[in-house]
C-alpha positions as CSV (number, residue, x, y, z in Angstrom):
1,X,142.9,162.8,50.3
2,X,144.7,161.2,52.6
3,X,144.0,157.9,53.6
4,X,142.8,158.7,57.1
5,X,140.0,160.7,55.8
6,X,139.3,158.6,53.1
7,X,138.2,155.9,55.5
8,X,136.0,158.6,57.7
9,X,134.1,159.5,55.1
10,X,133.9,156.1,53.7
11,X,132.5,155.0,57.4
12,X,130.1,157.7,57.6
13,X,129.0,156.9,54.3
14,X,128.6,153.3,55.1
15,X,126.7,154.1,58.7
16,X,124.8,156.4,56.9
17,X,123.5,153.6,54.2
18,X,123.0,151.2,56.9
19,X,120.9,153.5,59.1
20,X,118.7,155.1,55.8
21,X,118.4,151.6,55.0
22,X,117.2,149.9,58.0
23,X,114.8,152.9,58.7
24,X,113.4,152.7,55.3
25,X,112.8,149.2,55.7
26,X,111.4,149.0,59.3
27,X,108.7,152.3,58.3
28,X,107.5,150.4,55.1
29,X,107.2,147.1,56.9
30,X,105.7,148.5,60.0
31,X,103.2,151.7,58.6
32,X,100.2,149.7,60.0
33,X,101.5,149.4,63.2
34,X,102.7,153.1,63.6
35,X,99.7,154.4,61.9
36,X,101.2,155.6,59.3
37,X,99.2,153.5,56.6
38,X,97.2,156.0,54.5
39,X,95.4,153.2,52.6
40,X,94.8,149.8,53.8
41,X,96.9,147.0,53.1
42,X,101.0,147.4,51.7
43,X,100.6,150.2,49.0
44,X,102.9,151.0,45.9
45,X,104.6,153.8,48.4
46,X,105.5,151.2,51.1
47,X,107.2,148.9,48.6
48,X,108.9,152.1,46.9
49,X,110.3,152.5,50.6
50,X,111.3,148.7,51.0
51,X,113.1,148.7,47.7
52,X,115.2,151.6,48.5
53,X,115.5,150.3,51.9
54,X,117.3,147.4,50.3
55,X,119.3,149.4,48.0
56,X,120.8,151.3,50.4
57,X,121.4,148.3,52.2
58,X,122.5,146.1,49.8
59,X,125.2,149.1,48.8
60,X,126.6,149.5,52.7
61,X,127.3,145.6,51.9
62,X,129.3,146.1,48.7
63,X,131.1,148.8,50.4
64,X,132.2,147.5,53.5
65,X,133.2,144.5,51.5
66,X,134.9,146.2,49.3
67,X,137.0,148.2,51.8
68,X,137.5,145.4,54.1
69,X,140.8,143.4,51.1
70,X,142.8,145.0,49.7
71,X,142.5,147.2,46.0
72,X,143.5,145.9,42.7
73,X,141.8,143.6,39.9
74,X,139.0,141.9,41.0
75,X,138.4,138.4,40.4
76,X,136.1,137.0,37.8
77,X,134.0,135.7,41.2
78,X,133.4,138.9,42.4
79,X,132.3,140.8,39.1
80,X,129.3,137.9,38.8
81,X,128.5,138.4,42.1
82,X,128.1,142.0,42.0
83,X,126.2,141.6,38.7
84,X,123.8,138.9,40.4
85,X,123.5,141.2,42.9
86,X,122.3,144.2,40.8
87,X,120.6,141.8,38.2
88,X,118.6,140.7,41.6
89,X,117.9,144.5,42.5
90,X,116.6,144.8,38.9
91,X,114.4,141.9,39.5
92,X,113.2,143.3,42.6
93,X,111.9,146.5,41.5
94,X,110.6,145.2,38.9
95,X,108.6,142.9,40.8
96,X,107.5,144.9,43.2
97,X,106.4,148.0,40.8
98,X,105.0,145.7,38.5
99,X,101.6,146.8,38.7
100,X,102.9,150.5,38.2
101,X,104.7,149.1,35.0
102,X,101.9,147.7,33.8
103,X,102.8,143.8,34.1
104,X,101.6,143.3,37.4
105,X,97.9,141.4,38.3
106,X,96.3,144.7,39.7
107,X,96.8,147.6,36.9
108,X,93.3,147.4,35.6
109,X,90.9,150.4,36.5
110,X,88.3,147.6,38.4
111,X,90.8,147.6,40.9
112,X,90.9,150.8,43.6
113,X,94.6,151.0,43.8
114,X,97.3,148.8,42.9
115,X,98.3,146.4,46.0
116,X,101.0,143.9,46.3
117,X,100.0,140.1,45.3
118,X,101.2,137.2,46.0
119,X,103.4,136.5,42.6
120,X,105.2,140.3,43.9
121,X,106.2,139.2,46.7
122,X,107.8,135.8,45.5
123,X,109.2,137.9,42.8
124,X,110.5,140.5,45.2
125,X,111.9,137.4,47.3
126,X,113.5,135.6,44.3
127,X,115.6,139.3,43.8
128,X,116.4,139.4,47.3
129,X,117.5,135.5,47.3
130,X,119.7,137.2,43.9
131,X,121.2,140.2,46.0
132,X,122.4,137.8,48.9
133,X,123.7,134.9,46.2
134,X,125.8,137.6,44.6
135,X,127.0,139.4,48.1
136,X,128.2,135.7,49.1
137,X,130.5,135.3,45.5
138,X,131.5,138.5,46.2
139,X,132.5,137.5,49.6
140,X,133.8,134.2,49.1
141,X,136.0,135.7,45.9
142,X,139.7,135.6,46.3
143,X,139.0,140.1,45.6
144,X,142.3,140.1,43.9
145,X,144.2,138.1,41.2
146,X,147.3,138.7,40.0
147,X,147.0,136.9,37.0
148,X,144.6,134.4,35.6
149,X,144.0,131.1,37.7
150,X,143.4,129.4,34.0
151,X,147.0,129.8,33.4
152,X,148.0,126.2,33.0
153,X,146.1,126.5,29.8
154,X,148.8,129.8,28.9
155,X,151.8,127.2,29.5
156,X,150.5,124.8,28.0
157,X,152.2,122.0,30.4
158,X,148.6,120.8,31.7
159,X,149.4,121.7,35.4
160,X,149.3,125.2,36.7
161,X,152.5,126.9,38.2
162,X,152.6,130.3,39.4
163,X,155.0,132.2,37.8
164,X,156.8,134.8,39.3
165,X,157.4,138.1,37.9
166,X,159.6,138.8,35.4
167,X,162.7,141.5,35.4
168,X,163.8,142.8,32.7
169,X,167.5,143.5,32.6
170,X,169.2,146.6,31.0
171,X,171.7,144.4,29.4
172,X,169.2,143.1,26.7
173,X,168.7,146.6,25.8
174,X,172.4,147.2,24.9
């Protein structure tokens, strides 16, 4: 592919997330007010729809973050922040299926229908507050390191110096 249509379809890709995301997320938010609601109160469907709302979301942010520097290593910053970030979406789901899972307040048969409590929603907040922690390291990482920023400790002269890159001459080799 050539790198013009590599970033089309990486743009429509993105678009598309943000859009499926944002819709998601407004319908499961707002099904009372459209009339939409089948049941009353926010059911295990309309958190199903926020949670994949957020996904799709939170993956248009990793991609247009990603696309926005440069390839190559990335730093040890940015791999914690995208594994906060997905421990967070864990987290999320987790919380918000709970009841479905069976670790929730509401699974018992005395209850109509599972609905979403008050410990669900601080536990889907605490995930969120996780997805936009690791999207900021991610974001605030330097993306890409050439070699280790720890590599005073390699010299072994207590200060760090970038070294530049060594070339190797053919007359070694003779």
């Amino acid at each position: 592919m050539n790198n013009g249509k590599t970033m089309r379809v990486t743009n429509t890709v993105l678009s598309l997330l943000v859009f499926f995301g944002v819709f998601l997320c407004f319908i499961s938010l707002a099904a009372e007010l459209l009339g939409l609601d089948r049941t009353p109160g926010f059911g295990m469907i309309q958190m199903f729809e926020l949670l994949v709302g957020i996904t799709f979301l939170t993956l248009a942010a990793f991609i247009y973050l990603s696309k926005t520097y440069k390839s190559g290593v990335r730093s040890l910053q940015a791999d914690i922040g995208i594994r906060l970030a997905s421990t967070g979406m864990v987290f999320a789901y987790v919380a918000g299926l709970s009841d479905l899972l069976g670790i929730g307040t509401h699974p018992h048969p005395d209850y109509e229908r599972p609905f979403v409590g008050w410990l669900q929603l601080i536990g889907l907040g605490l995930g969120i507050v996780s997805i936009l922690a690791g999207l900021l390291l991610y974001y605030t990482s330097r993306r890409v390191q050439g070699e280790s920023s720890m590599g005073f400790i390699a010299n072994g002269n207590g200060k760090y110096e970038k070294s530049e890159p060594s070339s190797q001459s053919d007359d070694a080799t003779s």
